[in-house]
C-alpha positions, -999 to 999 in steps of 0.1 A, spaced: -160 240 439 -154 216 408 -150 230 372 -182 222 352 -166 203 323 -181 169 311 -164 137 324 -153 113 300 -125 87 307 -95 85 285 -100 53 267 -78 37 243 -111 34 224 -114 68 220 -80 68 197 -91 43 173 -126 63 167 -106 95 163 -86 79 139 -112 63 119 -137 90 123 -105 123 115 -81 104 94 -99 73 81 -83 79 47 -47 75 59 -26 41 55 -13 12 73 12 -5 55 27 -39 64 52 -62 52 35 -95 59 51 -129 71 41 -145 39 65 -114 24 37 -93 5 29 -60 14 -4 -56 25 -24 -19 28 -56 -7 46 -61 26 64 -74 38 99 -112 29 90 -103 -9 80 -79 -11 113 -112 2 132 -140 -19 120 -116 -54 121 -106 -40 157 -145 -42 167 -146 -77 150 -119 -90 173 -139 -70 202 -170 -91 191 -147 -125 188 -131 -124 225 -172 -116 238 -182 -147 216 -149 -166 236 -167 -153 269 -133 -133 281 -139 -118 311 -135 -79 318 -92 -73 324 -87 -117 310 -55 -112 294 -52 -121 253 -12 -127 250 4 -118 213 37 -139 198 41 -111 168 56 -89 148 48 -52 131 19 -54 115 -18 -44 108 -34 -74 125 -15 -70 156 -23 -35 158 -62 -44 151 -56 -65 183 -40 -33 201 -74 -15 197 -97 -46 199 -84 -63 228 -80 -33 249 -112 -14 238 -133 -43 245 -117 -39 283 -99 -68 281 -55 -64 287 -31 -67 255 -3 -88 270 26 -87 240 54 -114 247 91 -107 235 95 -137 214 135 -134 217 130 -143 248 138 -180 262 109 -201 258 113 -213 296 105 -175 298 79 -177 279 64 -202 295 66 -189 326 56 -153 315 20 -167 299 13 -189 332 22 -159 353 1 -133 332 -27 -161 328 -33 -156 295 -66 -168 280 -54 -164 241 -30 -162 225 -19 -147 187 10 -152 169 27 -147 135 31 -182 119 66 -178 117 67 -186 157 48 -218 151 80 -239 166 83 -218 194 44 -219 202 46 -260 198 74 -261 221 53 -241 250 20 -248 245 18 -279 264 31 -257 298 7 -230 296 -28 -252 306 -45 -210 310 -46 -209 278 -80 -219 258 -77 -209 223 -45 -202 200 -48 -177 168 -23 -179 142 -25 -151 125 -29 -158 87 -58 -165 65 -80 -193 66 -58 -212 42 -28 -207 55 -32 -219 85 -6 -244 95 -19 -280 97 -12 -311 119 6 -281 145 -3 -306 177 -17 -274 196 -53 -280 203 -82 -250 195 -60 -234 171 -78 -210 146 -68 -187 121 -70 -155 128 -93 -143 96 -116 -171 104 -115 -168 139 -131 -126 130 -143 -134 101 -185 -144 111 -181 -114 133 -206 -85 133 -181 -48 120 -202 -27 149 -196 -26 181 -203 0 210 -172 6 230 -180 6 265 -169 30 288 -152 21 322 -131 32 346 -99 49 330 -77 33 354 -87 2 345 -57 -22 328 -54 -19 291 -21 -38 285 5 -54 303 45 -58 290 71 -80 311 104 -68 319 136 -81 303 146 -104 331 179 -105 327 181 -111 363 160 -137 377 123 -139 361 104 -111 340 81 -87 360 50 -76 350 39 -40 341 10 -34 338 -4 2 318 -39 15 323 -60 33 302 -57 65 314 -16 66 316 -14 51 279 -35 81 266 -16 106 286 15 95 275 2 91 236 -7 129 243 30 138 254 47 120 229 31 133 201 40 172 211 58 193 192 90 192 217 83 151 217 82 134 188 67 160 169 37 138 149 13 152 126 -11 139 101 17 147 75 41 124 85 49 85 75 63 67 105 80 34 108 83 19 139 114 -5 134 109 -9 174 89 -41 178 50 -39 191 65 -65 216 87 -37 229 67 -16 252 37 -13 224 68 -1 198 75 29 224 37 39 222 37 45 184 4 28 174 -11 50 201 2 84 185 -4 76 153 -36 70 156 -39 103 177 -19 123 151 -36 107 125 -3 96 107 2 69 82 19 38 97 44 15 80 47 -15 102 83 -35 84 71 -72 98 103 -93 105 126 -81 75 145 -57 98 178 -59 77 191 -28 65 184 -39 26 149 -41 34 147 -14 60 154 11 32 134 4 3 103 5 30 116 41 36 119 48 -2 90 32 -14 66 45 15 84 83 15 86 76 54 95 108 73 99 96 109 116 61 120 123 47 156 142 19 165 172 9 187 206 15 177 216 -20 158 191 -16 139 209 19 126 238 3 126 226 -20 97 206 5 76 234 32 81 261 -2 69 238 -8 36 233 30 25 270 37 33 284 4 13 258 10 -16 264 45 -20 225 53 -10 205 84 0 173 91 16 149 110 2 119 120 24 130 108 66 136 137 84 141 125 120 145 92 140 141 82 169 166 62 186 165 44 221 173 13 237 205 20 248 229 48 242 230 62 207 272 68 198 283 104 187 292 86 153 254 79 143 241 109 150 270 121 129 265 98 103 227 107 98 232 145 105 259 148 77 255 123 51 219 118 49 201 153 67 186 134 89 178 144 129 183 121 158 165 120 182 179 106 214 154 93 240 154 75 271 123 52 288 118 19 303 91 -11 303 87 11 336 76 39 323 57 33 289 84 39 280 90 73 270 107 93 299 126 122 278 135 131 243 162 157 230 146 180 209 170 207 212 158 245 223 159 279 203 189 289 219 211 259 209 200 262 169 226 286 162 256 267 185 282 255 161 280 217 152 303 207 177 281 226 207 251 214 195 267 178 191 276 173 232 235 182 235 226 157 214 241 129 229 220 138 259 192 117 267 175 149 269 143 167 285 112 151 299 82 152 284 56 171 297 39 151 327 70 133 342 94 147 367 130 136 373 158 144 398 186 129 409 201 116 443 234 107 457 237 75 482 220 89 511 191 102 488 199 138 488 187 155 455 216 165 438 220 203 416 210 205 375 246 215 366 254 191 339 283 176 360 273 161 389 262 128 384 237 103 406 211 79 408 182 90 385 146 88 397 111 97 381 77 99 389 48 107 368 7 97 353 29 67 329 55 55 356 47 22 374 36 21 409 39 -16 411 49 -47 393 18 -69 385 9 -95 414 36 -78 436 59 -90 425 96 -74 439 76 -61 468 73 -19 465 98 -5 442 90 32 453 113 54 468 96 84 489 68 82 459 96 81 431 106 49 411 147 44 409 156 37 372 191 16 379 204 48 358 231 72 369 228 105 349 239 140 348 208 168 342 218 202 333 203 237 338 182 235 314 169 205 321 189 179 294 196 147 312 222 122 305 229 89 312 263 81 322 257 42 329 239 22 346 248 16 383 258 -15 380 281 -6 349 299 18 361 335 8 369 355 23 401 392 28 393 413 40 423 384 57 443 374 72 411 343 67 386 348 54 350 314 58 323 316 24 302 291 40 274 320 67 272 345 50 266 323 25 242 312 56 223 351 65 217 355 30 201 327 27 178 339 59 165 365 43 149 363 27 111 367 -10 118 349 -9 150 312 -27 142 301 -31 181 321 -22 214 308 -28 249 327 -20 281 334 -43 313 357 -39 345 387 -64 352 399 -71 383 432 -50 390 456 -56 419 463 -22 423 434 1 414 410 -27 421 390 -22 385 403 -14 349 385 -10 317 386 -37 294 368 -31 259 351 -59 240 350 -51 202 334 -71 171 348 -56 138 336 -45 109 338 -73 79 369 -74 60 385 -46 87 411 -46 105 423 -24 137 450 -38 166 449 -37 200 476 -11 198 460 10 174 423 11 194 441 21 222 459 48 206 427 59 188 414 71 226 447 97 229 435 130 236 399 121 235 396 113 271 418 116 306 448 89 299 436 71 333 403 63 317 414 47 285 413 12 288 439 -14 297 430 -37 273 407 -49 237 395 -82 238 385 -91 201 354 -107 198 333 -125 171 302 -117 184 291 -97 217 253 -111 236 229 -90 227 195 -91 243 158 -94 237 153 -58 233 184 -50 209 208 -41 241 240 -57 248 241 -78 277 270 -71 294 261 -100 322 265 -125 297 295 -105 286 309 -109 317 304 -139 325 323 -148 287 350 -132 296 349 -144 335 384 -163 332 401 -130 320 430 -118 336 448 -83 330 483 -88 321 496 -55 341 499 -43 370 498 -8 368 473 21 346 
């Protein structure tokens, strides 16, 4: 017998009227290109949306033709978030940090129809246009006069013009809710980008998790900056919450410096910020060297890559601010768990509450996770015994777009590349990644530990951790440090600063001083690159 409930798919559409139609009233704010700040609320994000629906039916784009962005944080991207998608067409959004071969190849492989981006990636848009032939029509997004002349790309438009004869009403249709609403390519540091593609229906389920109270905890109350680019997994869902919660948005365009970072917070009284941990690094370097406060963020949100004990510190103590530490993937939407900490922990002492925190934490509501050995057994929750982490759930990929990779399903359960710890109740943590992990003597070394350890330390700006080659104990640690400017620490005195913080054999043989450490498209450290910088390294010793 079925329940006898009315059926209604879960559209993306049916955010952007919620928003407009609950919380019209509330604000987008956006540092532009051009360097102004613009404002508009909810409403005027709903009825420029359903212009750009009307513009991509005037193009003739088919139902699921993919519309491609180049762009940063900012009202008219997230206009084309709800327009592009609600119309049933597929929001593609490139990673302009990547290579532009990349790019390239990632718009020929998506075949995108059009493509938007912020005027500041002009040079990189003239220097692929000519290798993407799918492409019909190019939208810089500016206004009428701004729009750059004598560019060489043929059918370019602005992006005001190009909505700007179009009819403010539109009627959403309704379609299947596992039809594809928006597609985001992996990093590729490997070989080329994959696909993932999100539906409807798993983009509104996870909206719905992340926004709960054990999640990210939005409300119509708060002020939220998402630091984390729209490029980067739709800003980690954000403009799908909001609009859910009904928050006000403040998008930070390209100035992502820590100067400018903060006055947005200040000016804007922004309660809630997410973003990956360089960007901290920078805000948390300006406040500190400037002697600054904050007066209204409560929380942030910080992913990416492993947040160091020294951050959360930092915030916690100096400023009152929460962290909270998530993990996710292009694979899974990317939200996979968050560390809001339980009733029972509030009154550990700081210390106790401090080792939880620098868990990845528990998984939202809607995703399960275990974790396996080798041979695939599932392994117990007891906070020690570390394996291969796998999920499942209504926002985790079932395939890459065109096949791509073949089936990456285990037994139903996609395999992350992460190898974590999950304790009894239910806090995961990453320990590496599998690949990362270095093997010393038969036994297993975590690289994020031992970077945490050195970016505790006062002149230590970035550290990243790589195996050497060791005649005896087949792999050592070697840590690669950039320092602060104007500080100054020796390879003696980093290596002392690990005494007594972890087990002598794990402290590395050796710092390798660095000007500058690869960091990736998404803000992580590439410790390929790394390695292949430091390939001709040697250690000195022979015994650890």
């Amino acid at each position: 017998m079925l329940g006898l409930m009315q059926v209604r798919p879960l559209l993306i559409s049916n955010l952007i009227h919620f928003a407009e139609r609950h919380h019209g009233e509330a604000e987008i704010v956006s540092r532009r290109v051009e360097g102004d700040i613009h404002r508009c609320t909810w409403v005027d994000v709903a009825r420029r949306a359903r212009c750009v629906a009307n513009a991509l039916d005037a193009d003739k784009l088919a139902f699921s033709d993919r519309v491609a962005t180049l762009a940063w944080n900012g009202y008219r991207h997230l206009e084309l978030f709800y327009g592009v998608s609600g119309s049933g067409r597929v929001l593609h959004t490139i990673n302009p940090r990547l290579h532009p071969d990349q790019i390239a190849w990632i718009i020929n492989h998506a075949e995108d129809q059009v493509l938007a981006f912020d005027t500041n990636f002009l040079p990189l848009v003239q220097a692929v246009h000519t290798q993407c032939p799918t492409v019909k029509k190019w939208v810089a997004l500016a206004d009428a006069d701004k729009l750059p002349q004598d560019t060489g790309i043929p059918n370019l438009v602005s992006y005001e013009a190009w909505i700007a004869g179009q009819a403010d009403t539109y009627d959403w249709p309704e379609f299947d809710e596992n039809s594809a609403s928006s597609m985001c390519y992996t990093s590729g540091t490997t070989g080329n980008p994959k696909g993932v593609l999100y539906s409807h229906r798993s983009t509104t389920l996870h909206a719905l998790a992340a926004t709960l109270p054990d999640a990210m905890n939005l409300s119509a109350r708060e002020s939220v900056l998402p630091v984390v680019p729209m490029f980067h997994v739709s800003a980690w869902g954000l403009p799908y919450s909001a609009a859910l919660a009904g928050c006000k948005l403040v998008f930070p365009g390209p100035a992502q410096d820590g100067k400018s970072i903060h006055g947005l917070i200040e000016a804007e009284k922004v309660t809630f910020a997410a973003g990956v941990p360089t960007v901290w690094q920078m805000l948390l370097a300006h406040t500190q060297g400037n002697g600054l406060k904050f007066s209204t963020l409560k929380r942030t949100m910080i992913g990416g890559s492993a947040c160091p004990p020294a951050m959360i510190n930092a915030f916690r103590d100096q400023y009152g601010v929460d962290v909270l530490h998530a993990w996710g993937m292009t694979e899974t939407s990317p939200l996979g768990t968050l560390c809001m900490l339980k009733e029972k922990h509030l009154s550990l002492e700081t210390e106790a509450q401090l080792a939880i925190r620098l868990k990845q934490g528990r998984a939202l509501s809607g995703l399960d996770m275990k974790i396996v050995d080798t041979d695939g057994k599932e392994l117990p929750w007891d906070g020690e015994t570390y394996g291969d982490l796998l999920v499942k759930g209504p926002w985790v990929i079932k395939a890459y777009f065109k096949s791509e990779g073949g089936d990456p399903l285990v037994d139903g359960w996609f395999p992350t590349g992460d190898v974590a710890t999950i304790d009894a109740d239910g806090f995961m943590q990453i320990t590496d990644r599998s690949k990362d992990l270095i093997k010393s003597g038969g036994e297993w070394i975590s690289s994020i530990d031992i970077e945490n350890i050195a970016v505790a330390h006062p002149a230590v700006a970035i550290a990243a951790c790589i195996s050497a080659h060791h005649p005896k104990w087949e792999e050592r640690p070697i840590i690669a440090v950039v320092k602060k400017p104007g500080a100054e620490v020796t390879r003696e005195e980093l290596l002392a600063f690990y005494e007594g913080k972890t087990a002598k054999w794990q402290i590395p043989d050796d710092v390798v001083f660095m000007e500058s450490i690869p960091i990736g498209a998404t803000g992580k450290i590439l410790k390929m690159r790394l390695r292949e910088q430091l390939a001709d390294y040697r250690l000195t010793t022979t015994e650890a």
